[in-house]
C-alpha positions in Angstrom: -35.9 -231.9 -187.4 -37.5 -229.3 -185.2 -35.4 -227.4 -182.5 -37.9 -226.6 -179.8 -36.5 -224.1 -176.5 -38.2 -223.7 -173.2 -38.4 -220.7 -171.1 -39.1 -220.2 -167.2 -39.5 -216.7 -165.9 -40.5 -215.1 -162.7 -41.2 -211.5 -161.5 -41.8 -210.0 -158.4 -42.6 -206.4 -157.7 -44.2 -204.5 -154.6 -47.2 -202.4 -154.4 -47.4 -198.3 -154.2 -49.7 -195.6 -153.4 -49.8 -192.8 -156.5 -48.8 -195.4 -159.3 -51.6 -197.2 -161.6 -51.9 -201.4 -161.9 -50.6 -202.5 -165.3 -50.8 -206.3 -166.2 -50.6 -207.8 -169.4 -50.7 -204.3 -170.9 -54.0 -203.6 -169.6 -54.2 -200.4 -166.6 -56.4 -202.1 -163.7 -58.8 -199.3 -162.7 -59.4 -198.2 -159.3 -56.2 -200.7 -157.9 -52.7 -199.9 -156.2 -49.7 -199.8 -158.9 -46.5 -202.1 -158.5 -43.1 -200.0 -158.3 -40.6 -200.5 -160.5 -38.4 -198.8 -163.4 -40.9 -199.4 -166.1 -44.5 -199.3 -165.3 -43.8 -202.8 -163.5 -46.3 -205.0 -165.2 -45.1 -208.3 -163.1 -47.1 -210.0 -165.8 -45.3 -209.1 -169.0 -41.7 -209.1 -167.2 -42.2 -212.7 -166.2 -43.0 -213.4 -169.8 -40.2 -211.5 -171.6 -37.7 -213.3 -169.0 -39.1 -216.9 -169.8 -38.5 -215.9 -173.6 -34.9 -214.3 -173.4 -34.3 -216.9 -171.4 -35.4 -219.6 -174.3 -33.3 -217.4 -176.2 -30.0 -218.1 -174.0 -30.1 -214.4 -173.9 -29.8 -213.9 -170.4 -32.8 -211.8 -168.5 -34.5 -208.5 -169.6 -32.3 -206.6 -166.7 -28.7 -207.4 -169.3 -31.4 -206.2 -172.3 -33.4 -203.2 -170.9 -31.1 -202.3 -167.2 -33.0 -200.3 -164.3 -30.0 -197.6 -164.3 -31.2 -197.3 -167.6 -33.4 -193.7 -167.7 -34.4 -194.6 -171.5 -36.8 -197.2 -169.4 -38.2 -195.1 -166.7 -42.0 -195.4 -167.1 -41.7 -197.6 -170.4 -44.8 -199.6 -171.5 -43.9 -203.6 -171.1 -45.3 -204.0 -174.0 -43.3 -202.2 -175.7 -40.5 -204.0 -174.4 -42.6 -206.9 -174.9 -42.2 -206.1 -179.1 -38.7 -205.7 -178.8 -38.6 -209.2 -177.2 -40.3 -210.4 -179.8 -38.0 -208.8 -182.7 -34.9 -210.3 -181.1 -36.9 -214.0 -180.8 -37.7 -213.4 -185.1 -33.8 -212.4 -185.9 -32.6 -215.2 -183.3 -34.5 -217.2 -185.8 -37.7 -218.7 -183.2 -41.1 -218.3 -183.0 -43.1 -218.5 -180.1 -44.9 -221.4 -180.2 -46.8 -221.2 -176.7 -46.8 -219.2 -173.6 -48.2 -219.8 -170.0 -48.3 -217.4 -167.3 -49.7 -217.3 -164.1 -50.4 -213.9 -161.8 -49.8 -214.7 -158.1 -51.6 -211.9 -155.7 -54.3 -211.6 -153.6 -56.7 -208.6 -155.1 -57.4 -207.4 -157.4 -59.8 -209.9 -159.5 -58.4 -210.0 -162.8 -60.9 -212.6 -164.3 -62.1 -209.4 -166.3 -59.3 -208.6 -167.5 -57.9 -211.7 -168.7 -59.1 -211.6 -172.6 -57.5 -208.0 -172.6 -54.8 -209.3 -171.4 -54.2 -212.2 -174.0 -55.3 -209.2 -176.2 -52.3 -207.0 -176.1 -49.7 -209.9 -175.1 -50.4 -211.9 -178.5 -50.9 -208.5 -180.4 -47.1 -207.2 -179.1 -46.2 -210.6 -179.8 -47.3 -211.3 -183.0 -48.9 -214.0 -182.2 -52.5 -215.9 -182.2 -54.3 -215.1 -178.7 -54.8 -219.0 -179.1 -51.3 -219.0 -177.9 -51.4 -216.6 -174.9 -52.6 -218.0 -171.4 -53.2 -215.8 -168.2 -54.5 -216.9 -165.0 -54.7 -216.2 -161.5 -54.2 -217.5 -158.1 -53.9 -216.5 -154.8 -51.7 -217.8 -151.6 -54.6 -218.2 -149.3 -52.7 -215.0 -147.4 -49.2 -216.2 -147.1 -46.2 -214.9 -147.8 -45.4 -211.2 -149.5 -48.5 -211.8 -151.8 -50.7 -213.0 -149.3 -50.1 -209.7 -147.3 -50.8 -207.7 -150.4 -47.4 -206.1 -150.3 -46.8 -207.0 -153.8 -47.2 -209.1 -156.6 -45.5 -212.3 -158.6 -45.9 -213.4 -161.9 -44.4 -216.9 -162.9 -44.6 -218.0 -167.3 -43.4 -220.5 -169.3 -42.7 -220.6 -173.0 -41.8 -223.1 -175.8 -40.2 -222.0 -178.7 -39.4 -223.5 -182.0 -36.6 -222.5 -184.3 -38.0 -221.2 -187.9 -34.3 -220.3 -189.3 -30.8 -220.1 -189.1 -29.7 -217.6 -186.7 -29.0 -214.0 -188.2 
């Protein structure tokens, strides 16, 4: 008997002057940067939440804290393959992921394959198993004013082993 988990995750961060756009592990050229601890990829923080959540692990703020200075400017994805090493010794493997950017510019339709690129590959993982899109908020709320940027995911784990 399989033991399947589902995650749910949402970030939100706002945009700067100065800072470079990084979602899904891929720098957008040319495009305002979010602000946050970490290089604030929105993207990858939603998913890392929607897994340590479908871990019962709590969020990535208990795992990797913004007071934290050992995470000022760290690469999500490399928090992303530490999420992934806690998922194998809890004894999971991811068996899909979902996640959706939410912001008004920039396009990120050629970014998207990159994207699934480095997700899956910090993952472990098929890119067969990595979605991203995009959507916009036809200019409402915080996103629609292009003061910032949301990312919503969703995962579905399976159990491969007792945990360790």
């Amino acid at each position: 008997m399989s033991d399947f988990r589902v995650g749910v995750g949402y970030d939100a961060h706002a945009f700067i002057d100065g800072r470079p756009l990084v979602l899904g592990g891929v720098t957008i050229p040319e495009a305002r940067g979010l602000l946050g601890h970490s290089d604030a990829d929105v993207l990858t923080h939603a998913l890392m939440d929607a897994i340590v959540g479908a871990l019962r692990e709590g969020d990535i703020g208990r795992l990797f804290p913004d007071d934290d200075a050992a995470y000022s400017g760290i690469s999500s994805i490399e928090l992303l393959r530490r999420v992934a090493a806690l998922m194998a010794e809890r004894g999971f493997r991811l068996v899909d992921a979902d996640t959706v950017l939410v912001m008004e510019r920039p396009r990120i339709s050629p970014f998207r394959d990159e994207m699934r690129a480095r997700i899956a590959g910090a993952l472990g993982v098929d890119v067969e198993r990595v979605g991203v899109k995009a959507t916009t908020t036809e200019g409402l709320g915080f996103t629609g004013r292009g003061e910032g940027a949301g990312a919503h995911a969703v995962v579905l784990l399976e159990r491969t082993a007792e945990r360790t």
